[in-house]
C-alpha positions as CSV (number, residue, x, y, z in Angstrom):
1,X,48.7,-51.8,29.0
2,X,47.0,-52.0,32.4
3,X,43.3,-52.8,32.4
4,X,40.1,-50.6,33.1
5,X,38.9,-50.7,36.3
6,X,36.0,-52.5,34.9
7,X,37.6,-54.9,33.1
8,X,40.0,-55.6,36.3
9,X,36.6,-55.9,38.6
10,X,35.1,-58.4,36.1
11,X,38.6,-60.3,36.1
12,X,38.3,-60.6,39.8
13,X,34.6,-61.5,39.8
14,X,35.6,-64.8,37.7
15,X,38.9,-65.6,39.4
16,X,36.6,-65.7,43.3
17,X,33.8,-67.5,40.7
18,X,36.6,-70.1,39.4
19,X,38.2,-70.2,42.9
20,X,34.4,-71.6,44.5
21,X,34.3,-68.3,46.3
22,X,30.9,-66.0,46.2
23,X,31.8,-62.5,44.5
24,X,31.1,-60.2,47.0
25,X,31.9,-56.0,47.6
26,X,34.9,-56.9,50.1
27,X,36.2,-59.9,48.6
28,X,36.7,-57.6,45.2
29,X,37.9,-54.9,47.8
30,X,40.5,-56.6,49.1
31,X,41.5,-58.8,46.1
32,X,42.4,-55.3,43.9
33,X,44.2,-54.0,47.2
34,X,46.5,-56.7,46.9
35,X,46.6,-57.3,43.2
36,X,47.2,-53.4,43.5
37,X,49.6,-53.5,45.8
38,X,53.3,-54.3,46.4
39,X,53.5,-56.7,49.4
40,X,51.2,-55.1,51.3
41,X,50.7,-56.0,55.0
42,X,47.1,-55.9,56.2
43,X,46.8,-52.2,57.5
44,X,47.3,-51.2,53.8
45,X,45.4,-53.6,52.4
46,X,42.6,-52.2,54.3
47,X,42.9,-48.3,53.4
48,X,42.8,-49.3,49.9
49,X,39.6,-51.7,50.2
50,X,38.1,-48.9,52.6
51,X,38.7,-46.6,49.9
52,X,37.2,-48.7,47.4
53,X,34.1,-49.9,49.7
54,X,33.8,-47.1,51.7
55,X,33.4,-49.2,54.6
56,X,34.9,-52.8,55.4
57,X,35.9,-54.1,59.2
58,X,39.3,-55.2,59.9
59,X,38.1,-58.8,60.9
60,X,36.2,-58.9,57.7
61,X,39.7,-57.7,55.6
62,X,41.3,-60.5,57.9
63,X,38.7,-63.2,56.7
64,X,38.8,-62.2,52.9
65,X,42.6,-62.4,52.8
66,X,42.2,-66.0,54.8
67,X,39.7,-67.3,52.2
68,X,42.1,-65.8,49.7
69,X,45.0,-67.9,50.6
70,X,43.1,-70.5,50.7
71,X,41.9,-71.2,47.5
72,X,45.2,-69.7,46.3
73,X,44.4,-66.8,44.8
74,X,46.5,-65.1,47.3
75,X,49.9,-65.6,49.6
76,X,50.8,-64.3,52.6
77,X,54.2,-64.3,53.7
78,X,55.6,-63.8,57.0
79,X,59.0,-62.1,57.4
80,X,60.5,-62.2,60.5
81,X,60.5,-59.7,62.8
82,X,57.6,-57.8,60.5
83,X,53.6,-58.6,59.8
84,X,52.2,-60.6,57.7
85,X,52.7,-59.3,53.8
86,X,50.0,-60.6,50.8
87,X,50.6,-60.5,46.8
88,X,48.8,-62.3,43.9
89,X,51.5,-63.8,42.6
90,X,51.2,-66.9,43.2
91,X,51.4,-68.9,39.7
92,X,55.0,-69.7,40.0
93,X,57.9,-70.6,42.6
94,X,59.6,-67.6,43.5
95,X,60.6,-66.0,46.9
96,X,61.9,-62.4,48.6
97,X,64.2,-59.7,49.2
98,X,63.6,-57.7,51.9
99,X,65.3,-54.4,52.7
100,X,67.0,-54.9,56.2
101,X,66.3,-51.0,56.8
102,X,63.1,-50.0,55.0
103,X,61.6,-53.1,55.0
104,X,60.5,-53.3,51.1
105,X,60.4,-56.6,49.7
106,X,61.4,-57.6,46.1
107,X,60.2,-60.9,44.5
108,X,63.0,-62.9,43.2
109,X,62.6,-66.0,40.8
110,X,63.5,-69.2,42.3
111,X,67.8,-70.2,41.6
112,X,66.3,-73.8,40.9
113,X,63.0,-73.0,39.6
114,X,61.0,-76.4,40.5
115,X,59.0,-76.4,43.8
116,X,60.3,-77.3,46.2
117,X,63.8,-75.5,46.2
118,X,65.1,-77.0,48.7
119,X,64.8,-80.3,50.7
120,X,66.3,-81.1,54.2
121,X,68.1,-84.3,54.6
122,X,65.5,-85.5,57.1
123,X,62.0,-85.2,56.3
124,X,60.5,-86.8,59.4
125,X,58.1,-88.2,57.2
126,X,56.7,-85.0,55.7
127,X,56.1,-84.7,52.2
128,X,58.2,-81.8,51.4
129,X,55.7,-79.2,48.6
130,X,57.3,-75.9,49.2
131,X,60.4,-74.0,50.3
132,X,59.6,-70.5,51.6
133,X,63.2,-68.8,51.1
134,X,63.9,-65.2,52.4
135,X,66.9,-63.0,51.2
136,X,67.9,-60.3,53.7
137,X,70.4,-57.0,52.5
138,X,70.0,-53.5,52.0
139,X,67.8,-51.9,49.4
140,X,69.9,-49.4,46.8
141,X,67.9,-46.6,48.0
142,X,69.1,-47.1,51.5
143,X,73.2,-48.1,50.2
144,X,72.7,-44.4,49.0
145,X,71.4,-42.3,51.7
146,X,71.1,-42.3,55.9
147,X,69.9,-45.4,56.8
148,X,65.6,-45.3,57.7
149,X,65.1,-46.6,60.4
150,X,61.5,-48.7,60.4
151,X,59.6,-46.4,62.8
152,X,61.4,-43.5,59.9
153,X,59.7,-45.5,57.0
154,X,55.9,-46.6,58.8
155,X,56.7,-50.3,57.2
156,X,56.9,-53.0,59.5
């Protein structure tokens, strides 16, 4: 059972509270855009907060999602070849599928499920936290019918 809108705005208020982030109208905006949201990249993010605001400027949509990120109450991940995507998943070590055609992306759980996944041979002195792993194929909507093509589909 999903929660009320109300309950879901108070949620957000103490997640930005708990995060050291002031609760404000586009920060709640955006935060339920992408907690609504399936991998949404930024142009979507901001007709849902627009819809929810009435009113919010792309930089500001850009700064909320930054200041989300950073206090990790959002990720932004960057397939190639595509924009910038943002979910609130973020609890947990998992990665993507993304639809070579339509562009969708799927979260998949992490094969080895400690972070990181992977680890070069040669660190050059890094200390290795995350592995950011992308799987690329063909969605099962797309095996079935005429390939999309992206300009067909709007997404990326």
């Amino acid at each position: 059972m999903s929660a009320a809108p109300h309950d879901s705005a108070e949620l957000d208020s103490q997640r930005l509270r708990a995060a050291g982030l002031r609760v404000t109208a586009p920060r709640l905006a955006v935060l339920a855009a992408v907690r609504a949201g399936d991998h949404l990249a930024v142009g979507d993010i901001a007709v849902s907060a627009r819809e929810r605001t009435g009113s919010i400027s792309t930089q500001a949509i850009y700064d909320v999602l930054a200041a989300l990120v950073r206090v990790g109450l959002a990720r932004q991940i960057q397939p190639a070849g595509g924009p910038a995507r943002f979910e609130t998943r973020v609890d947990d070590n998992h990665h993507h599928i993304i639809c070579r055609s339509c562009r969708v992306a799927v979260d998949v759980d992490c094969v080895l499920s400690k972070a990181p996944c992977l680890e070069p041979p040669q660190t050059a002195g890094f200390v290795i936290d995350e592995t950011e792993l992308i799987f690329w194929g063909v969605c099962p909507a797309c095996q079935r019918g005429p390939l999309p093509t992206v300009a067909s589909t709007g997404r990326f």
